[in-house]
C-alpha positions in Angstrom: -4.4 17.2 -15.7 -7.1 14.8 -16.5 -6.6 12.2 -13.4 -4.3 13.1 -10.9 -3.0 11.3 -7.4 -2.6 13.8 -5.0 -0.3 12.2 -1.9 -2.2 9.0 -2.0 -1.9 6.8 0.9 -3.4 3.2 2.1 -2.5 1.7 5.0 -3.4 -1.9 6.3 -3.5 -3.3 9.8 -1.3 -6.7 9.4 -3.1 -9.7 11.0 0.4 -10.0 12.8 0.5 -8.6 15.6 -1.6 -5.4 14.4 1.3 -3.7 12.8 0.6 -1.3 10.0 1.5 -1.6 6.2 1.6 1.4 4.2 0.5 -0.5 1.2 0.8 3.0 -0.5 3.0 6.1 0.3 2.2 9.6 -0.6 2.0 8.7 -3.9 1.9 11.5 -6.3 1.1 11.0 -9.9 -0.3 13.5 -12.8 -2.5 11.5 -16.0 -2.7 13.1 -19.3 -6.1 12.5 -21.3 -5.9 9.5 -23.9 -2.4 8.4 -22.4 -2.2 4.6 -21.7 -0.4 4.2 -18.4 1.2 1.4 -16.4 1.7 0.8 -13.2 4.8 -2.0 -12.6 6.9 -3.3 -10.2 7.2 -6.3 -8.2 4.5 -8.2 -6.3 3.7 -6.3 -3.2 5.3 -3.0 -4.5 1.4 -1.3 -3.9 0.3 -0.8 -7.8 -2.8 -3.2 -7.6 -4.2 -1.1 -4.4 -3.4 1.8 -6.3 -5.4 1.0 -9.0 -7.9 -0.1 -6.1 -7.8 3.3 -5.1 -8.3 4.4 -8.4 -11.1 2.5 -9.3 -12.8 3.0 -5.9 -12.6 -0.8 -4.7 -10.3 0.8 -1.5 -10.6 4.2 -0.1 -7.2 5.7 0.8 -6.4 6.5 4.4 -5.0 10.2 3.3 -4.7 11.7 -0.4 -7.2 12.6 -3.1 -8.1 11.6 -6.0 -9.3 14.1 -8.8 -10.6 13.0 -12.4 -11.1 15.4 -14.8 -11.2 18.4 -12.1 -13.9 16.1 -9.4 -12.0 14.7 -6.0 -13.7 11.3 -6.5 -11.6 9.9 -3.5 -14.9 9.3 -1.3 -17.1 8.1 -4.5 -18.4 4.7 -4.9 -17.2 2.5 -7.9 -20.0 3.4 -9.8 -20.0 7.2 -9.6 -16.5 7.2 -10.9 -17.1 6.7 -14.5 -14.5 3.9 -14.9 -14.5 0.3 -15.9 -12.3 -2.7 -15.4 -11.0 -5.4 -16.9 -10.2 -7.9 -14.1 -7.6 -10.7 -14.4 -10.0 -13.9 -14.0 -12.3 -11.8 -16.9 -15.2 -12.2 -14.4 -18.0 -12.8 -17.5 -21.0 -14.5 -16.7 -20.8 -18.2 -17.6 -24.9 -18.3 -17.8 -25.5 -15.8 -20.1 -24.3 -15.3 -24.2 -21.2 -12.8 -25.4 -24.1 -10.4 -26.6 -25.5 -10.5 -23.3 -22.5 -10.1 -21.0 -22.0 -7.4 -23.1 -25.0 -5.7 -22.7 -25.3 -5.8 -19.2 -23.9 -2.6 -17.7 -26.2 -1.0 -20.3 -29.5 -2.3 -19.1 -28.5 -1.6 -15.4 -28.3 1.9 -16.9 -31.6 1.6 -18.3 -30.6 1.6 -21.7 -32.7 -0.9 -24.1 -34.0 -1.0 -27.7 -31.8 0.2 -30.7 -29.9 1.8 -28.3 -28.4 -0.7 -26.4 -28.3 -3.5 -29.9 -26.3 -0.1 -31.5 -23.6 0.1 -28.6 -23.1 -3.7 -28.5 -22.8 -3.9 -31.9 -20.2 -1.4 -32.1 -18.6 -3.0 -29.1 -18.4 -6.2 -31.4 -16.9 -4.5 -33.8 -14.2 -2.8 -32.2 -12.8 -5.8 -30.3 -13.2 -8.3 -33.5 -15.8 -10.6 -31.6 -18.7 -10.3 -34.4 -20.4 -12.8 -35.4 -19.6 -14.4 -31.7 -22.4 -12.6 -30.1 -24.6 -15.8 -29.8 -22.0 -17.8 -27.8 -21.8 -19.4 -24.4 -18.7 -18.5 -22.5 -17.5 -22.0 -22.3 -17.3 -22.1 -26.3 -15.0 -19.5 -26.3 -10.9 -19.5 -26.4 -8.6 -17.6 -23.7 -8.4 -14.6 -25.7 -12.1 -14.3 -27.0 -12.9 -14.4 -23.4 -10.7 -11.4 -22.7 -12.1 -10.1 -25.6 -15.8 -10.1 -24.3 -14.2 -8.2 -20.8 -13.0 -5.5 -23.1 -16.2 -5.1 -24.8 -18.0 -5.2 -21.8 -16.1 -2.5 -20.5 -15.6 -0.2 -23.8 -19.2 -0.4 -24.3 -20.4 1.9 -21.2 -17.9 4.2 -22.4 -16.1 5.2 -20.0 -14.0 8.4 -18.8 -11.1 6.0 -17.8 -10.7 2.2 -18.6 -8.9 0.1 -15.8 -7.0 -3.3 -16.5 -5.9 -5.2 -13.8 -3.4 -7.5 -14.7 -5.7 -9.0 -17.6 -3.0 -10.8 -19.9 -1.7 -13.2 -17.1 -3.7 -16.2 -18.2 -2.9 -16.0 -21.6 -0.6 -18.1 -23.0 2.8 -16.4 -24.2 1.6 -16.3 -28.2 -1.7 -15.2 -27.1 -0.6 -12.5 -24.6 1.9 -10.7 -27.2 -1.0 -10.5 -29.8 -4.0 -9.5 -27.1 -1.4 -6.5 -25.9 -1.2 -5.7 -29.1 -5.3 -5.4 -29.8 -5.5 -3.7 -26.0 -3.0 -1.2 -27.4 -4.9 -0.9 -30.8 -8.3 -0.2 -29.2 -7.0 2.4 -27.0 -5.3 4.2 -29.7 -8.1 3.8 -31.6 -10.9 5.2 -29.1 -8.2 7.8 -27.6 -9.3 6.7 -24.0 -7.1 7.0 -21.2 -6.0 4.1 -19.5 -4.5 2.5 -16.0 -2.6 -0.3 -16.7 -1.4 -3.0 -13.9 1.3 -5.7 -14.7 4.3 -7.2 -13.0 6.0 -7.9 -17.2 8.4 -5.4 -18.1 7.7 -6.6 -22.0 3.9 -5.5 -21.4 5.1 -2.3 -19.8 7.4 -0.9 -22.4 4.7 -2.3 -25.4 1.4 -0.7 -24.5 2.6 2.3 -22.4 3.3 6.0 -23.4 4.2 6.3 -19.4 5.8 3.9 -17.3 5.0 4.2 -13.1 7.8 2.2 -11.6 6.9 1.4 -8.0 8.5 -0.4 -5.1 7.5 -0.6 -1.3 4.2 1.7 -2.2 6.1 4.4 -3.5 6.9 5.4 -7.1 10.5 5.3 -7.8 10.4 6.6 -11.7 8.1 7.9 -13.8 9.0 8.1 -17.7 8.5 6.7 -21.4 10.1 3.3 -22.0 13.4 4.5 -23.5 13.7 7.5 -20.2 13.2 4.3 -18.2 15.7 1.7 -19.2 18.4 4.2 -20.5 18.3 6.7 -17.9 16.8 4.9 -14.5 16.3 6.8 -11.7 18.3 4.8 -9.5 19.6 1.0 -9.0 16.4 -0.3 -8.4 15.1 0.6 -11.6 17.9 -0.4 -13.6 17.5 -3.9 -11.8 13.7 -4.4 -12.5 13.4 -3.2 -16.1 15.3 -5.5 -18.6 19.0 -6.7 -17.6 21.5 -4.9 -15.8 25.2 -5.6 -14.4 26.7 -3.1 -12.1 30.3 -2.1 -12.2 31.8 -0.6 -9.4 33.9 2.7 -10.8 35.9 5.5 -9.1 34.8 9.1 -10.3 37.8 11.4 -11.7 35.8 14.2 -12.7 33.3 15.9 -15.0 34.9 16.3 -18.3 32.8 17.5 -21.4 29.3 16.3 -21.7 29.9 13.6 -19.1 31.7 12.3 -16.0 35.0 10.5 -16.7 36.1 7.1 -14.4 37.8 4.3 -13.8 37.0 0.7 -14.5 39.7 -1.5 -13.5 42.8 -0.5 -15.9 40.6 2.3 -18.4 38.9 5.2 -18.4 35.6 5.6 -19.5 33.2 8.7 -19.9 29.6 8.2 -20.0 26.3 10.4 -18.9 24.4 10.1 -15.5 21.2 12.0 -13.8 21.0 16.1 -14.6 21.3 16.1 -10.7 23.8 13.8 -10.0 26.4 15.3 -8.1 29.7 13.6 -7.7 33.5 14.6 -6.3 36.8 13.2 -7.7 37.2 10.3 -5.7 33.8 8.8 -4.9 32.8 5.9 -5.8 29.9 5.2 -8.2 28.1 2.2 -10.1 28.8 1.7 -13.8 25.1 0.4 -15.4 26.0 -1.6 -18.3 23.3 -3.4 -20.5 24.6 -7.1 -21.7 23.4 -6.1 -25.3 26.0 -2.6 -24.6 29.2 -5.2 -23.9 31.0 -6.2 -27.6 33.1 -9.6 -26.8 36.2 -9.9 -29.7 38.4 -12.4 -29.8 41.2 -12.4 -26.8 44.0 -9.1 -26.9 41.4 -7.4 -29.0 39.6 -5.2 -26.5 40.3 -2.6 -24.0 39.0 -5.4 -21.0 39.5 -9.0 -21.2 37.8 -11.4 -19.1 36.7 -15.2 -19.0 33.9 -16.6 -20.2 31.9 -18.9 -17.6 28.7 -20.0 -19.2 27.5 -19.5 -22.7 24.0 -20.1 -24.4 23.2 -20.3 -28.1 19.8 -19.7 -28.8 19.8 -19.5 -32.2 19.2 -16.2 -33.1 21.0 -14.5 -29.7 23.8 -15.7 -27.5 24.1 -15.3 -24.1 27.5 -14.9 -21.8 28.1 -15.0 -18.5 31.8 -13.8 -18.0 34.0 -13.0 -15.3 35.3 -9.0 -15.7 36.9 -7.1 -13.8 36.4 -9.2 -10.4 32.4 -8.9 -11.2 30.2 -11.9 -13.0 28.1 -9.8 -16.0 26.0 -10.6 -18.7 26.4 -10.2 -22.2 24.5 -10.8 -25.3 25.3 -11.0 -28.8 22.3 -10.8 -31.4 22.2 -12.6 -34.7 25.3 -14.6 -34.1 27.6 -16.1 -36.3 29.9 -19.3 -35.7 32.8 -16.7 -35.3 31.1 -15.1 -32.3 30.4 -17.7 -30.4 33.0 -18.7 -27.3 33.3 -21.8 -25.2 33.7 -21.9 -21.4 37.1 -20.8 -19.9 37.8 -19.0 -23.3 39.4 -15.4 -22.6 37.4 -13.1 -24.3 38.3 -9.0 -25.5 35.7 -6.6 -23.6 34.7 -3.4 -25.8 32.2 -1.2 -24.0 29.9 1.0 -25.9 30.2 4.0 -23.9 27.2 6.0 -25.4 24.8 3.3 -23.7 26.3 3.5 -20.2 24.7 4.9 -17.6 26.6 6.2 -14.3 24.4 5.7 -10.6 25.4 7.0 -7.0 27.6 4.3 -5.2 
């Protein structure tokens, strides 16, 4: 394993009273050379200390920290061989793009040909050629981010750290700089720690999703493993749109476990672990886009719409089913598929895209 997280843990004194927060808890978490990985979750959920602790900007309170076979848990920032890119791009407003470029290099002693050959290929790879002569202040949003990249591609580094680095971007912006971040990497084959709080970002740039909550990882997995099969409620909740039915278990039957929702029975998949007895009862994890509305008497459920949303080229339903308020969405619509308020609509499920989660 090229960087691995061996029961990493940070804690903080509180200012309140003196109690201790255990920003991060045992985590444990194995990196593959050239993957791009994200950490996500919720604000306070411990992925920007752990990429902190990564990046050598906090030492952990218990754990190590191994890159490429070195425990680099005690190692200042620069004898890690890593390089950020920080959220406020932290360029240096007094000096040109070539120069903010160039200046890890000439702390490293590296002048001449040299350094005008790394810099020029650090130009070329993030599209900023031709810039190189430019004040910071004459440059957009994204040319800016650009010049953090380059800044940090150019030392080459064994690992390449972003810390939230789209979230002052505007939306347009931020879909096509993910895009170039993911480009790059590809590109250069460089492995990469990725911090961000947007699910879109996540499941976009990352061949491995870390899912964290209360310093702890909760799921770790490729975008489809982590919205089709989440670990548990928590991660059905947090990545994308969920509703949760509450079902009774009848069985195992087949390929899958067969139970009740309201007046039918449904069979659908759930963990390789889960265990379950006849009788319990379980939450049903239904995606809006996995819920088919017809028109009333034509589906297995019925239930009543209660707020609907044209938005051109989706809808969006909140309904009332079975004693629960769900979402549902219907892409592409047509005039036919679209219902009013207090219409009673048919409820198909598409059972193949259910999911089934302890109670």
């Amino acid at each position: 394993m090229y960087l691995r997280l061996e029961n990493l843990s940070k804690i903080f004194t509180s200012r309140e009273g003196g109690r201790e927060v255990r920003a991060v808890d045992r985590v444990n978490l194995d990196i593959q050379r050239g993957d791009f990985v994200t950490l996500l979750g919720p604000s306070g959920c411990g992925k920007t200390t752990t990429l902190r602790l990564i990046a050598g900007f906090e030492f952990p309170n218990a754990g190590r920290i191994v890159l490429d076979g070195q425990d680099i848990a005690d190692e200042p920032p620069n004898r890690r061989d890593m390089a950020m890119v920080f959220q406020s791009y932290a360029i240096f407003p007094h000096l040109s793009v070539f120069e903010n470029i160039a200046y890890g290099l000439k702390i490293k002693k590296i002048g001449g040909s040299e350094l005008r050959k790394l810099v020029g290929q650090a130009l070329e790879m993030t599209e900023l050629t031709g810039l190189e002569n430019r004040q910071p202040n004459q440059l957009s949003g994204g040319q800016q981010q650009r010049v953090a990249l380059a800044r940090c591609l150019v030392m080459q580094p064994k690992v390449l750290l972003f810390d939230e680095p789209l979230s002052n971007l505007d939306a347009k912006l931020r879909v096509q700089m993910r895009s170039e971040i993911r480009r790059i990497q590809q590109n250069l084959g460089i492995t990469s720690v990725y911090v961000t709080h947007d699910q879109d970002e996540a499941m976009v740039l990352s061949d491995q999703i870390v899912v964290m909550n209360d310093g702890r990882i909760q799921q770790v997995g490729g975008a489809v493993e982590i919205y089709r099969r989440p670990a548990n409620r928590f991660v059905a909740d947090f990545i994308g749109q969920a509703n949760f039915l509450p079902v009774t278990v009848l069985g195992w039957e087949g390929d899958g476990w067969r139970v009740r929702l309201a007046q039918i029975e449904l069979v659908m998949a759930a963990a390789p672990d889960a265990a379950f007895a006849p009788g319990d009862q379980a939450q049903l994890l239904v995606r809006p886009e996995s819920m088919r509305l017809r028109r009333d008497g034509q589906g297995r459920l019925t239930g009543r719409i209660e707020r609907t949303a044209y938005l051109g080229s989706l809808a969006e339903y909140d309904l009332e089913l079975a004693g629960q308020r769900v979402a549902a969405v219907r892409y592409d619509p047509g005039e036919a598929d679209l219902y009013p308020v207090g219409a009673s609509v048919g409820v198909e499920l598409i059972e193949e895209n259910l999911y089934l989660l302890p109670g």
